[in-house]
C-alpha positions in Angstrom: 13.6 -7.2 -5.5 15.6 -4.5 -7.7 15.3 -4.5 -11.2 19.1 -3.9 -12.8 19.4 -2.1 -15.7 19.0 -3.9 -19.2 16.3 -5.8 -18.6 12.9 -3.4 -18.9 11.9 -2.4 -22.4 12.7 1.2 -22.9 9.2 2.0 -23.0 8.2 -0.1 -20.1 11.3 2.1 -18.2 10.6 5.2 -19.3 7.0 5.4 -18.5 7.7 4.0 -14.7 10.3 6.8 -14.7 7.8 9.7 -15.9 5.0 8.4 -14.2 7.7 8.3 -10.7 7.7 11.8 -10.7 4.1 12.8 -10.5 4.2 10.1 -8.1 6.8 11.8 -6.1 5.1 15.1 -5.8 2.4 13.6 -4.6 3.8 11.6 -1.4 6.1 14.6 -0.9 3.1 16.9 -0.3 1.0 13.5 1.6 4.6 13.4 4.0 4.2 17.1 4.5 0.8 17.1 5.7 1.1 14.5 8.2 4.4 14.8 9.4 5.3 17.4 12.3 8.7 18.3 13.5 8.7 15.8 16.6 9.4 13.1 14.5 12.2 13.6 12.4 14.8 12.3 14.3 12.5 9.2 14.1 12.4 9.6 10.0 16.1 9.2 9.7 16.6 6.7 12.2 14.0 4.4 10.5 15.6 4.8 7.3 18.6 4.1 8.1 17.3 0.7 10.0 15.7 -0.2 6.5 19.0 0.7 4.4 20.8 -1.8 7.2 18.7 -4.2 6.9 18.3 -4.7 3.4 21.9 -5.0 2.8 21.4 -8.8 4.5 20.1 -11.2 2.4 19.1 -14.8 3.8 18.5 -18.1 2.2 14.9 -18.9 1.3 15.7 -22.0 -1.2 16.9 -23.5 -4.1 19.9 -21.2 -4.2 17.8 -18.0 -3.7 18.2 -15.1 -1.2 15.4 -12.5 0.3 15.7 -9.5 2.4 13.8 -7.2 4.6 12.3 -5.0 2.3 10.7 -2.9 5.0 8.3 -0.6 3.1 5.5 -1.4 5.1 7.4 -1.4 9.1 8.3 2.2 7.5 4.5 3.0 6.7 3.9 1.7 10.5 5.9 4.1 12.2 6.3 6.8 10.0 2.9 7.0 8.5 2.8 5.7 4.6 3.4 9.4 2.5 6.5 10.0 5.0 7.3 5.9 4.0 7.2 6.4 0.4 9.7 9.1 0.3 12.5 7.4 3.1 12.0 4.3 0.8 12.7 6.2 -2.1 15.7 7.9 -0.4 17.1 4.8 -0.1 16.3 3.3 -3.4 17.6 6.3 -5.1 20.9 6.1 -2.7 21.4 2.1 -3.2 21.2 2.9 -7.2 23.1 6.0 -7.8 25.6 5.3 -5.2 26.3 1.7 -4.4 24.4 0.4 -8.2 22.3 -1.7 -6.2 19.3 -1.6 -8.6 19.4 0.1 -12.0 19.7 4.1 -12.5 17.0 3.5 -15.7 15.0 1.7 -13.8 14.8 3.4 -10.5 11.3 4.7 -11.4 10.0 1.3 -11.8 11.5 0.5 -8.3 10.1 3.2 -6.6 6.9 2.5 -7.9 7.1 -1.3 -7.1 8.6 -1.0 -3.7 8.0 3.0 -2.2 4.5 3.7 -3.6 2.5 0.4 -4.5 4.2 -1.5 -1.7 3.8 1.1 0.9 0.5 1.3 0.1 -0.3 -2.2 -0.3 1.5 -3.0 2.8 -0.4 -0.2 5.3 -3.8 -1.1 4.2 -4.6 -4.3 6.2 -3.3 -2.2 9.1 -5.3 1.0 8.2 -8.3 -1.1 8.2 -7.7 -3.5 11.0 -4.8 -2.0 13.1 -6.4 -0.4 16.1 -8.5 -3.3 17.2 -8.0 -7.0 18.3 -6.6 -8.0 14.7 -4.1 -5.7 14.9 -0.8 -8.1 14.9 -2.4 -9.9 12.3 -3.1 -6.8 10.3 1.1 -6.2 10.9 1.8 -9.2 9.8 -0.2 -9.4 6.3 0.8 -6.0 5.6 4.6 -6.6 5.3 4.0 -9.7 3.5 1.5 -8.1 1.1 3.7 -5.0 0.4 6.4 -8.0 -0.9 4.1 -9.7 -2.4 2.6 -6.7 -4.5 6.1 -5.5 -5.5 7.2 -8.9 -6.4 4.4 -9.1 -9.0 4.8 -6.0 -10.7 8.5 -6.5 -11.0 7.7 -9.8 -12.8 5.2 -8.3 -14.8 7.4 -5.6 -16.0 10.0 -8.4 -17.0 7.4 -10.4 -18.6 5.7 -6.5 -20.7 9.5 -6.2 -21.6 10.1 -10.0 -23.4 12.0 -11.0 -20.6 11.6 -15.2 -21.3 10.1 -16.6 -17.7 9.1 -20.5 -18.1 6.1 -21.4 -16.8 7.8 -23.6 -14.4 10.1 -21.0 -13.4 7.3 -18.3 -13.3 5.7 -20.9 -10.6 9.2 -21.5 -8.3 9.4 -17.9 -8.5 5.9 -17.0 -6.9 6.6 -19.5 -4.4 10.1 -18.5 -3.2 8.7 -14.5 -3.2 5.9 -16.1 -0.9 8.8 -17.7 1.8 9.9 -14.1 1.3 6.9 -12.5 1.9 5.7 -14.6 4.5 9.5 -13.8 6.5 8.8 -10.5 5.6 5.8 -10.3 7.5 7.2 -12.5 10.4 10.1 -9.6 10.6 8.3 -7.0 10.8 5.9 -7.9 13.3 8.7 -9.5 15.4 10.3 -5.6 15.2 6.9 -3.6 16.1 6.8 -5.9 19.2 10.6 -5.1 20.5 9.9 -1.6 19.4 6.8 -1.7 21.3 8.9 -3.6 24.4 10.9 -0.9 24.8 8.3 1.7 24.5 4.6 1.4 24.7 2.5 2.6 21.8 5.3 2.9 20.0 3.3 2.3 16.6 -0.3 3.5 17.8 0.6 6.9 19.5 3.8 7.8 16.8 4.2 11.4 17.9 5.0 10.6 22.0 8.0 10.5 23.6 10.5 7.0 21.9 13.9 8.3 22.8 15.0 4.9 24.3 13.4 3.0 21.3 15.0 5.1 19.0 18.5 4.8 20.7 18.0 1.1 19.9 16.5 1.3 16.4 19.8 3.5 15.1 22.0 0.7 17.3 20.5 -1.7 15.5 21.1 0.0 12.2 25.0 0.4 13.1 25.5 -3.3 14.1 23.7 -4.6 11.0 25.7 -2.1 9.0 28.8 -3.5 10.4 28.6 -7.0 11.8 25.4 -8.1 10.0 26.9 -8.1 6.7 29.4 -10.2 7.6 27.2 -13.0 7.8 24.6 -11.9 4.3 24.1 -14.8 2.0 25.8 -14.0 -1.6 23.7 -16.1 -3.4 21.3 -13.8 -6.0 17.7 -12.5 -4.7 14.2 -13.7 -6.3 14.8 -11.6 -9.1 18.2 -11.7 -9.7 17.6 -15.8 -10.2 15.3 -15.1 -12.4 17.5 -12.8 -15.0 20.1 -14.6 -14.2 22.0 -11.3 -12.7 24.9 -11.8 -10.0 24.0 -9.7 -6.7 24.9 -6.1 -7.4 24.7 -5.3 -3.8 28.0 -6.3 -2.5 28.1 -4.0 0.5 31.3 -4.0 3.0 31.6 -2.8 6.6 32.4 0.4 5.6 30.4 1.0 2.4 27.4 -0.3 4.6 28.3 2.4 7.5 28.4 5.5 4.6 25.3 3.9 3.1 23.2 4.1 6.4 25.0 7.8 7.1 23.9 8.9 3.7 20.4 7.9 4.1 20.1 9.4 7.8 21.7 12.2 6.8 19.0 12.5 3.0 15.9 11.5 5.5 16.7 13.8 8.3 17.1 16.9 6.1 14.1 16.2 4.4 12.3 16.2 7.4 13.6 19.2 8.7 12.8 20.8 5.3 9.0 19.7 5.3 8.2 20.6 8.8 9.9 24.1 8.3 7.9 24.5 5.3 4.6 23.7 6.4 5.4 26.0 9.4 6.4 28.7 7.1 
């Protein structure tokens, strides 16, 4: 789902990178209204669960790999302004430290996946989420939130001369719709253990998940070290499409300082919004 370097136009680039930083401001300032100090332990815990996860990629055909892309089980729990900045804490970590993802083209990636996806991806349960639809409404929000970012990825390949057959245009919605469709499977499968362990986990964010977040940052840890050991190398949706090897050739212990990194980025920035709202 990350766009490398190379491959956007300069203009198409440049204006997702200027128009990121208005964009930033504002879900900065969204996080820090509806975010209270209670929850930050949750804030870098979920983080680093998504940074984890992403790191293992699984075969959804024809030589093609997806991953949990998690922007909207972060919009779930963490409300979607608070979602927008942990995913682009991560995106901004994968790129700059681990070149997962292009440095010129991290604002088109954080547009894509933390602000269009988020979005996307907590509508269906803003609208339908309290009432009898509600693990439908989890389910096609993750796999919208893919799907949206997928599109405007390819689009932004396709504004920037990128040559995309029709026929490989076509395998590619397809194989971002088995991802989309997993994605949504993934994420609903997670609210439900979350919600196992700890009733109205989702619904009622702000009471007391200790136990569910001792299990979420387990989770994180085992992924990080044991999960990775079993990720597919074949390249992503995009990558097959550009024709890019994987760039995101984690190990045990680069995965480990990857998920401490982003903890460490989410929980400060918490603690930093909370204190000053307070002040």
């Amino acid at each position: 789902m990350h766009i490398p370097d190379g491959f956007l136009a300069t203009p198409v680039w440049a204006t997702l990178d200027a128009a990121a930083i208005p964009a930033a401001g504002v879900i900065v300032r969204r996080a820090q209204r509806e975010f209270d100090e209670s929850r930050v332990p949750l804030l870098g815990v979920m983080g680093a669960f998504v940074f984890a996860a992403q790191m293992i990629n699984f075969p959804v055909g024809i030589g093609t790999t997806g991953h949990l892309v998690g922007g909207a089980l972060l919009a779930f729990t963490l409300g979607p302004g608070a979602a927008s900045v942990v995913m682009a804490a991560i995106l901004a970590i994968q790129a700059l430290v681990f070149q997962d993802g292009g440095v010129l083209a991290l604002g088109p990636n954080i547009i894509n996946m933390a602000v269009v996806g988020v979005l996307a991806g907590y509508l269906p349960f803003h609208l339908w989420g309290a009432g009898r639809w509600r693990k439908w409404a989890i389910f096609a929000g993750a796999t919208l939130s893919v799907l949206v970012s997928a599109v405007l990825a390819l689009a932004e390949l396709l504004i920037s001369g990128v040559h995309i057959s029709a026929s490989m245009l076509g395998v590619s919605l397809a194989l971002f719709l088995v991802s989309a469709l997993l994605e949504g499977a993934i994420t609903l499968t997670v609210i439900q253990a979350l919600e196992a362990i700890q009733p109205n986990f989702v619904r009622r964010p702000a009471e007391g998940r200790s136990f569910a977040l001792g299990a979420v940052g387990l989770t994180a840890v085992l992924l990080a070290t044991v999960g990775v050991l079993f990720a597919s190398t074949a390249p992503d949706g995009i990558e097959r499409i550009i024709q890019s090897s994987p760039e995101n050739g984690y190990k045990t212990g680069a995965g480990l300082a990857g998920v401490a990194l982003v903890w460490a980025a989410c929980f400060i920035f918490g603690r930093v919004i909370t204190r000053r709202r307070s002040a």
